[in-house]
Every structure is written in C-alpha cells, then in structure tokens.
N, C-alpha and C positions, 0 to 999 in steps of 0.2 A: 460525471465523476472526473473526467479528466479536466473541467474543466476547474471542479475544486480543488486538485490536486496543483493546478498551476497557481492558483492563487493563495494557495498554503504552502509552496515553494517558496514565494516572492514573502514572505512573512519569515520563514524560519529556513534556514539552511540543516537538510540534515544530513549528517556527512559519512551514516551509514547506509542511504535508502530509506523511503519513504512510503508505505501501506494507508490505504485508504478502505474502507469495506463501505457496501450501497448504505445500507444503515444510517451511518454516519453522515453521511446528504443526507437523509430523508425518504432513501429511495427502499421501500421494501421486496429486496429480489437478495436472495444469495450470489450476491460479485463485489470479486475486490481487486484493485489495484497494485501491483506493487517494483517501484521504481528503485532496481539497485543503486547501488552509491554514484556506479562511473555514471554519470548524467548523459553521456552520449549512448548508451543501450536501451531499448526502448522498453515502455513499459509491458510486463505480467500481467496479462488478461486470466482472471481466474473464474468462472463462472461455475455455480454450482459446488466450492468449495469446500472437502472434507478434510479432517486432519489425518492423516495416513500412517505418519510416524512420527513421532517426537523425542528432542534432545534432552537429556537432563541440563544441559549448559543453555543460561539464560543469560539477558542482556535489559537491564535496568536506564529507563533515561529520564 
C-alpha cells in the first residue's frame, strides 16, 4: 500500500492529504492509509478500521 500510495503521489498532488484503503490495491484485509497534507508527518496506519463518529461538514474533490 505504501508503495501505491508513492506512486499516486508522483501522479497527482493533493494538497489536503491523501487515503488509500487495501481494497483499492487489490488487497482484501480492512487497512487503509492516510497521509496528512504536511508531507513531512508520516503516514496513518489504520488497521481494522470503524467509523466512530462522523461530521455533517463534508469535502467534495
């Protein structure tokens, strides 16, 4: 996963942070990635993830 996330970096810039889920490789397991904006913080290891609480403010790209 990380190493599709580097090369869908080098494709698109996104300038709020970048999520990947296993799925989306190919990979069938509940984990996803997610890479805030400042590019120097490392990435969110999320394994087994559940949605806990959610915003009504959404974000369209």
């Amino acid at each position: 996963m990380f190493t599709s996330m580097k090369r869908i970096a080098r494709v698109h810039p996104f300038a709020k942070g970048m999520g990947i889920a296993a799925p989306h490789t190919g990979i069938g397991r509940a984990a996803a990635l997610a890479q805030p904006a400042d590019s120097a913080a490392a990435p969110i290891v999320l394994l087994s993830p559940r949605i806990a609480a959610r915003s009504e403010q959404t974000d369209e790209q």
